[in-house]
C-alpha positions in Angstrom: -127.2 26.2 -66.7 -126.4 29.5 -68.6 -125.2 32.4 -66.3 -126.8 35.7 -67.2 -124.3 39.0 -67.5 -125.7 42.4 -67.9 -123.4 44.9 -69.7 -124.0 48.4 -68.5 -122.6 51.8 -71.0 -123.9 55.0 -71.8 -122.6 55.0 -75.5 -124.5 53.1 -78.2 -121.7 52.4 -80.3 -119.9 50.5 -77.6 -123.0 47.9 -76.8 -122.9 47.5 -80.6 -119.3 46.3 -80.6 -119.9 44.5 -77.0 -122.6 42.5 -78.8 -120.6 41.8 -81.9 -117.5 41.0 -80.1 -119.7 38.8 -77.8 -122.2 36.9 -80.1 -120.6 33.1 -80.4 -120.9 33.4 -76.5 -124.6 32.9 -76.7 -123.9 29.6 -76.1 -122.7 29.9 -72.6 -123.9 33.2 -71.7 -127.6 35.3 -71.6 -126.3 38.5 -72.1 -128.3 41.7 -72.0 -127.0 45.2 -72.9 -128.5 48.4 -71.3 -127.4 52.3 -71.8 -129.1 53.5 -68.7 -128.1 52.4 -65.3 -131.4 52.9 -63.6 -133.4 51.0 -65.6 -130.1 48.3 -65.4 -130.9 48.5 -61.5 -134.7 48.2 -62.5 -133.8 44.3 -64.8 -131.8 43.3 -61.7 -134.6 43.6 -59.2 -137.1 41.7 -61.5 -134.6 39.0 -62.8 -131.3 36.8 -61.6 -128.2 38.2 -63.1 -124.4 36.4 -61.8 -122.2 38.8 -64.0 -122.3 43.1 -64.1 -120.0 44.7 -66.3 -120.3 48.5 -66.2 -118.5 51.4 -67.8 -116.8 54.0 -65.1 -117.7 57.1 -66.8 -121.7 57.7 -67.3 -124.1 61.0 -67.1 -127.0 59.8 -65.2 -124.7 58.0 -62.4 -121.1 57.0 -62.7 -120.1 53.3 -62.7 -118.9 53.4 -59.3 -122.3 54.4 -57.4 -124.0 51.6 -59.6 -121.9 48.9 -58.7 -121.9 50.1 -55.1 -125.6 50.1 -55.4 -125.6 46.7 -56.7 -123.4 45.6 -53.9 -125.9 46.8 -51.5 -128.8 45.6 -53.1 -128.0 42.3 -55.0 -124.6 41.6 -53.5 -124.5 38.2 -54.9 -123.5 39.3 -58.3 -119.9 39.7 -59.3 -118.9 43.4 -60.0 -117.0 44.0 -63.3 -115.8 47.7 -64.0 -114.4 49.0 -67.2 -112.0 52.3 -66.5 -109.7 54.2 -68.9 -106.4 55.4 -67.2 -108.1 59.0 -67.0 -110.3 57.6 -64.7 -108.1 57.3 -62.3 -109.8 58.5 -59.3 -112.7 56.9 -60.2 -111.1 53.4 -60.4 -109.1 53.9 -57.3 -112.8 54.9 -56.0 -113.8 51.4 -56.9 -111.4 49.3 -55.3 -113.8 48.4 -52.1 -117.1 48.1 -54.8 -116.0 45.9 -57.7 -114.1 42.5 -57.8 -112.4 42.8 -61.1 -111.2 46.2 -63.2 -110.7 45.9 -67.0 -109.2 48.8 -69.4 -110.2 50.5 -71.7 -110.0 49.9 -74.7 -110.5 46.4 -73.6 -109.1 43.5 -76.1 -112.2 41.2 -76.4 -110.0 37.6 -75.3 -109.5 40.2 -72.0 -113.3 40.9 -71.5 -114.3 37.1 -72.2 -111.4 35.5 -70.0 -112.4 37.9 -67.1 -116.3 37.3 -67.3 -116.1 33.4 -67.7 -113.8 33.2 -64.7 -116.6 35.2 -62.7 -119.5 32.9 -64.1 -117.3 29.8 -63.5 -116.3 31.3 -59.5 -120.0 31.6 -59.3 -120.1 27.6 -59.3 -117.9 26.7 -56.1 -120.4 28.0 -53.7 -124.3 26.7 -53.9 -125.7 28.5 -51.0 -127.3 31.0 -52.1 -127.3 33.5 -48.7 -123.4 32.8 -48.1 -122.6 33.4 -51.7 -124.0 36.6 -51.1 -122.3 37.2 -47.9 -119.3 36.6 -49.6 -119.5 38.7 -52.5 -120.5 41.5 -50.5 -117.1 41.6 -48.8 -114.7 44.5 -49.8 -112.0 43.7 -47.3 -110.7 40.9 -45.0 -110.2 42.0 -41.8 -105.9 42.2 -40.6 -104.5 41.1 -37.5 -105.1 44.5 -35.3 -101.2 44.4 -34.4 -100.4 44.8 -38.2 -103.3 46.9 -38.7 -102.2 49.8 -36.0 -98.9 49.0 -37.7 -99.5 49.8 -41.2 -101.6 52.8 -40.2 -99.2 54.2 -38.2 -96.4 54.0 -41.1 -98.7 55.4 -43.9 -99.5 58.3 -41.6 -95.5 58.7 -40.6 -93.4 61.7 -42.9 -91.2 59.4 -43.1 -92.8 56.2 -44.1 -91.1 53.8 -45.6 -92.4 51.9 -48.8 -89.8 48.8 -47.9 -91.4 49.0 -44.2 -95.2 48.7 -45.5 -94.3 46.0 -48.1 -93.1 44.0 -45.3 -96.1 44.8 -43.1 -98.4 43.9 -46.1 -96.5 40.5 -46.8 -97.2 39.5 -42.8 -100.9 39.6 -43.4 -102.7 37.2 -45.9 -105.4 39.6 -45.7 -103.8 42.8 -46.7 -101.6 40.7 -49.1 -105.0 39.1 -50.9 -106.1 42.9 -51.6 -103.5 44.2 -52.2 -102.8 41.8 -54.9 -106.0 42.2 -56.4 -105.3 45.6 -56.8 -102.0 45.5 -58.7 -103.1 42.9 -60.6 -105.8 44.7 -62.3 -105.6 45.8 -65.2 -105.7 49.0 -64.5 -102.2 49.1 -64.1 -101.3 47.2 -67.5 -98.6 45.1 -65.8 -97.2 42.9 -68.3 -96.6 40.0 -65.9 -98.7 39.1 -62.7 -97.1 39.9 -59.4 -97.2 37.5 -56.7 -95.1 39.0 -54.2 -96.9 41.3 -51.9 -94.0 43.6 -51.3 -93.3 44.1 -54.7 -97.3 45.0 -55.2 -96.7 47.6 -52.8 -93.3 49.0 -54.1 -95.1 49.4 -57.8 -98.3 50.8 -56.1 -95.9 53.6 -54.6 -96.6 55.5 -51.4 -98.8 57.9 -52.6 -101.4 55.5 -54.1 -101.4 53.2 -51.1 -102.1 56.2 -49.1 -104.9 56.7 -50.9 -106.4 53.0 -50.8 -105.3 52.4 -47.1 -106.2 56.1 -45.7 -108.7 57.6 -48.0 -110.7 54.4 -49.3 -110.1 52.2 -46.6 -109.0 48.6 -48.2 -107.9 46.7 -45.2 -110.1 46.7 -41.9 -109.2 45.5 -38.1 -110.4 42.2 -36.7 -113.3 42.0 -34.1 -111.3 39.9 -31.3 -114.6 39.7 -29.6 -116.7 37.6 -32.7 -115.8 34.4 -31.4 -113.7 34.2 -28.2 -112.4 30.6 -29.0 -111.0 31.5 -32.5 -107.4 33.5 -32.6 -106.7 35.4 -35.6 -103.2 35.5 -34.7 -102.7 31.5 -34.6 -104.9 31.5 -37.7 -102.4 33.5 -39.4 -99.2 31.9 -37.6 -100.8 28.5 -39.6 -101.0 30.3 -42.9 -97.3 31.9 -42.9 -95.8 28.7 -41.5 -98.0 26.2 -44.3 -96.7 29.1 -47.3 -93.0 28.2 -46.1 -93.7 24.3 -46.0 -95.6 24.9 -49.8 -93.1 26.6 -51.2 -90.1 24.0 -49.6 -92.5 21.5 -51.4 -92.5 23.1 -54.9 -88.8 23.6 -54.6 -88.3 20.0 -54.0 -90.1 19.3 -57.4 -89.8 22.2 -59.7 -87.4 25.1 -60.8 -90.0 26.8 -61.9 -89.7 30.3 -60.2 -93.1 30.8 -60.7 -94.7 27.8 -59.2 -93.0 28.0 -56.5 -94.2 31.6 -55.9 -97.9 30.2 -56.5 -97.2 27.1 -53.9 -96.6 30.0 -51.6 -99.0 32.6 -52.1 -101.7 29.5 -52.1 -100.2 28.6 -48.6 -100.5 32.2 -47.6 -104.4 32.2 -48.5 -105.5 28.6 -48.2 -107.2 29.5 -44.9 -109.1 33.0 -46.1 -112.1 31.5 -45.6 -112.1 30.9 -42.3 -112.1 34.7 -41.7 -115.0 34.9 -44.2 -117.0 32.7 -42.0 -116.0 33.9 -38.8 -116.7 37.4 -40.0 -120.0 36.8 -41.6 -121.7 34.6 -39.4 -120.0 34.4 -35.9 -122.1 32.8 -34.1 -122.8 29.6 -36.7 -118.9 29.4 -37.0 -118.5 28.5 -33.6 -121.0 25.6 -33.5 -118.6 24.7 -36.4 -115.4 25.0 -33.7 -117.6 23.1 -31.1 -118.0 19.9 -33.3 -114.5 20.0 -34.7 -113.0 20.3 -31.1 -115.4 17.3 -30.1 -113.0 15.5 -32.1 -115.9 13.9 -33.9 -115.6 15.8 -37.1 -112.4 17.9 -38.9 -112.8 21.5 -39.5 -114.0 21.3 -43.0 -116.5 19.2 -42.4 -118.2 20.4 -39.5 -118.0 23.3 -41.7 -120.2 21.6 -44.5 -122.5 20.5 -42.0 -123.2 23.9 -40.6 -122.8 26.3 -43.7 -122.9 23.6 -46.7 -119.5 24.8 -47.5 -116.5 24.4 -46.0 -113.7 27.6 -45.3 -112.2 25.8 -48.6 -114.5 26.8 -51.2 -115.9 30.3 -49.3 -111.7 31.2 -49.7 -111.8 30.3 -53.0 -114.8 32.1 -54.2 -113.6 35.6 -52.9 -110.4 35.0 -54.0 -111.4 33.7 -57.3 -113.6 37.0 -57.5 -111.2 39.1 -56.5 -109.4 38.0 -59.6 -106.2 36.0 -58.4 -105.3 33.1 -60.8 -106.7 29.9 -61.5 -104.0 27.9 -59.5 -104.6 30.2 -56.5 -108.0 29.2 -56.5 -107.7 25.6 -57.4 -105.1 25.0 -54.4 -107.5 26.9 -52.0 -110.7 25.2 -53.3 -109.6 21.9 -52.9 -106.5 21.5 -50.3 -108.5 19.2 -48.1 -109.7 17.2 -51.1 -106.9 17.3 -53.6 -108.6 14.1 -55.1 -111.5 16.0 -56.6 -108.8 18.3 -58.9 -108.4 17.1 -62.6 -104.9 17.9 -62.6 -102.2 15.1 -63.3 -99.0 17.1 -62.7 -97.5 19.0 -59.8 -99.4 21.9 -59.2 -99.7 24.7 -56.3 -102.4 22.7 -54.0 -100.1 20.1 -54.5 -97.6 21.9 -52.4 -100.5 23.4 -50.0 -101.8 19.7 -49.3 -98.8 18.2 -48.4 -97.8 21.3 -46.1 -100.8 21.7 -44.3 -100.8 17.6 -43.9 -97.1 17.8 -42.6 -98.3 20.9 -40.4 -100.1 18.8 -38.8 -98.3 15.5 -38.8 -95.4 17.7 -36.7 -98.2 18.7 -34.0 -99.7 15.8 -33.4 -97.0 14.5 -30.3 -99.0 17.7 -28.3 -102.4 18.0 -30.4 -104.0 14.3 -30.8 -103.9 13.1 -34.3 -103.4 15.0 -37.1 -106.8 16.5 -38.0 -105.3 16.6 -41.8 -103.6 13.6 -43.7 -102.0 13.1 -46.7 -104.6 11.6 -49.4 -102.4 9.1 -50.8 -104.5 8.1 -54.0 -104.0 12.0 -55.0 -100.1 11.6 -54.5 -100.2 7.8 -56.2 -102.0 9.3 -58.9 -99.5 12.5 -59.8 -96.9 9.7 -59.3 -95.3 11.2 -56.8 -96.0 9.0 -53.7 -92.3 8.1 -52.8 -91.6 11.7 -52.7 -93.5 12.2 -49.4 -90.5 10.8 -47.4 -87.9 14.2 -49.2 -90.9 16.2 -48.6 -91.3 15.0 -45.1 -87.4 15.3 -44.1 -87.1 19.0 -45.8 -90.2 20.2 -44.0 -88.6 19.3 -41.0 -85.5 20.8 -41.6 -87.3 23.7 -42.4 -89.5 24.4 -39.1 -86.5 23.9 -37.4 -84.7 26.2 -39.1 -87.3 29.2 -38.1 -87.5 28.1 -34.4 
C-alpha cells in the first residue's frame, strides 16, 4: 500500500523542484505539496497522511508550531523538518516536535533516504492507537538518580562536559536522544556517532544546556506507574546485555564499527518497554502478570495485550527518531532473530545471543531462562559452533565486572 507524504514550504519555486526531484517516486509514494500550512493542517484532518516534511522558516506560522500542532493533533504521523544552519534556534526549538531534521539545501538521495525510512518505520507497528502513542513521544523518561544528576551538573559553574558524557552514556534513554540529536543533519557530521559521550562532547556545553535546561529533552521516571516494574533493573539489563553484545561482535569481527552497533543495540534493545510502561501503565502490568505466571515470556504476553511486543514499539521510535537501520533491525527482532533476511553477522546477532546468555547465567536463581538461543538463526548464519566461545567469553566477562 502506498504511504502518503505531504510537503509543506512557503516558496513556490522550492515545491517545483521538490516535485521534480520527487516524480519517479510516484511509484511508492502519494505525495502532495502545499505552500500554506493552515490549509496543510486543514488536508490532514480530512485525509490519512504517514509522512510531513515541513520547511522551518514560513510567514503565516513557522515550521516548528506546525509540526508541534501536528503532533498534538495527528501524532501518528512522522515529523520531518527542513532547517538551514541560520535557523538555529529554530531547529534546536524542534528537537522535542520532529523525529528527523534535514538541511538545507538538502541533496535529493538525502530527502528520499530520510522519507522512505519513515514510511518503511511506519510498517513495524499495525495498531493504529499505539503507533500513535508512540510517535507522540518526545522523550523517554531517565532513571531519576541520573536525572537529578545530569541536572545538577548542567546547572553547576563548573560543569564538566566529560562528567555529563558519562552521565548521558549510563542512561539508554538520554543516550537514544541524545544521539538523535547529533546525528541530524543539522550538524553535517561527516560520520555517524555512536558513542553517547562523544555526542555530547561535539554538542558542547552550551547547546546541551539549552536542550536539557531550556527545551527539556530528557524527562524523570514515574516510579509510581507500575509498582512491580524497576526502571533501575530494567536499565541494569540493558548496560549488562550492551557489554555481552559488544564481547559477541568482538569475538567475530574487527570491524570497529559493528562492534559499536552490537553495543548501542544492547544499550536500546529494551526501549520499548519504557514506551509501554509509560503509555499505557496499567495494560503493561497485566502484560507483567501473565509473564510472571510463567505461562507466557514477556514478548508475548506483550502481543497478546498490546498486539506488539516491547520489540517492535523500541524499534519504531527509535527507527523514527532516525538511528540506523542495524539499530532498528537488532531491536525489532532480538527475540525473533529468525524473521531477519540477513545471512551474515550483524548487530542483533550480537544482541540475541547476549540477552539469551543473560539469561542462561540467571537461570540457577530465576527458573529457566525466559530467552533462548534460536538455533536455526545461528545454523543458518553458520555460526552455531561459535556459541560455546561466545558462551565461555560472556562469562569471563560478567565476572570480570562483579
Amino acid at each position: 500500500m502506498k504511504k502518503t507524504v505531504l510537503f509543506l514550504d512557503d516558496e513556490a519555486r522550492i515545491l517545483e523542484g521538490l516535485q521534480r526531484m520527487l516524480r519517479h517516486m510516484r511509484k511508492d509514494w502519494d505525495m502532495v505539496f502545499e505552500d500554506n500550512p493552515h490549509k496543510a493542517l486543514q488536508l490532514l484532518s480530512t485525509r490519512p497522511v504517514d509522512v510531513v516534511v515541513s520547511d522551518v522558516r514560513m510567514p503565516a506560522m513557522d515550521g516548528v508550531t506546525f509540526l508541534g500542532q501536528v503532533k498534538d493533533r495527528f501524532p501518528g504521523v512522522a515529523r520531518i523538518i527542513l532547517s538551514g544552519h541560520a535557523d538555529e534556534s529554530l531547529t534546536l526549538r524542534s528537537v522535542k516536535i520532529a523525529h528527523q531534521y534535514l538541511a538545507k539545501p538538502c541533496e535529493a538521495e538525502a530527502l528520499k533516504a530520510t522519507v522512505a525510512r519513515a514510511c518503511a518505520v511506519c510498517d513495524l507497528l499495525n495498531n493504529n492507537a499505539l503507533q500513535a502513542a508512540v510517535a507522540g513521544m518526545d522523550t523517554l523518561p531517565s532513571l531519576p538518580t541520573l536525572y537529578s544528576q545530569i541536572m545538577t551538573e548542567l546547572q553547576s559553574p563548573d560543569a564538566s562536559v566529560q562528567r555529563i558524557g558519562e552521565i548521558v552514556a549510563s542512561d539508554p534513554a538520554m543516550t537514544a536522544k541524545i544521539l538523535q540529536v547529533v546525528n541530524s543533519a543539522f550538524f553535517g557530521l561527516r560520520r555517524r556517532v555512536s558513542d553517547p559521550a562523544q555526542a555530547v562532547n561535539f554538542l558542547g556545553l552550551d547547546t546541551i544546556r539549552s536542550l536539557v535546561l531550556a527545551i527539556g529533552i530528557f524527562s524523570q521516571f514515574n516510579a509510581f506507574q507500575v509498582k512491580t516494574f524497576s526502571i533501575e533493573r530494567l536499565w541494569g539489563h540493558c548496560i549488562e546485555t550492551a557489554d555481552l553484545a559488544r564481547t559477541i561482535a568482538r569475538c567475530e569481527t574487527e570491524t570497529k564499527q559493528l562492534v559499536e552497533d552490537a553495543f548501542l543495540a544492547g544499550l536500546l534493545h529494551d526501549t520499548g518497554k519504557l514506551v509501554l510502561v509509560a503509555n499505557a501503565p496499567d495494560l503493561y502490568r497485566q502484560a507483567l502478570e501473565a509473564a510472571e505466571s510463567g505461562v507466557l515470556p514477556l514478548w508475548q504476553a506483550e502481543q497478546q495485550v498490546f498486539g506488539a511486543s516491547h520489540a517492535e514499539v523500541g524499534a519504531y521510535l527509535m527507527g523514527l527518531w532516525g538511528l540506523p537501520d542495524q539499530i532498528v533491525a537488532a531491536i525489532a527482532f532480538h527475540h525473533q532473530p529468525a524473521h531477519f533476511a540477513g545471512e551474515d553477522f550483524h548487530a542483533l546477532t550480537a544482541v540475541h545471543g547476549a540477552d539469551a546468555l543473560l539469561a542462561e547465567a540467571a537461570q540457577g536463581h530465576d527458573g529457566p531462562p525466559s530467552v533462548r538461543i534460536d538455533p536455526d538463526y545461528l545454523a543458518r548464519l553458520k555460526l552455531t559452533d561459535h556459541l560455546d566461545g561466545w558462551r565461555v567469553q560472556c562469562r569471563g566477562a560478567l565476572e570480570g565486572s562483579q
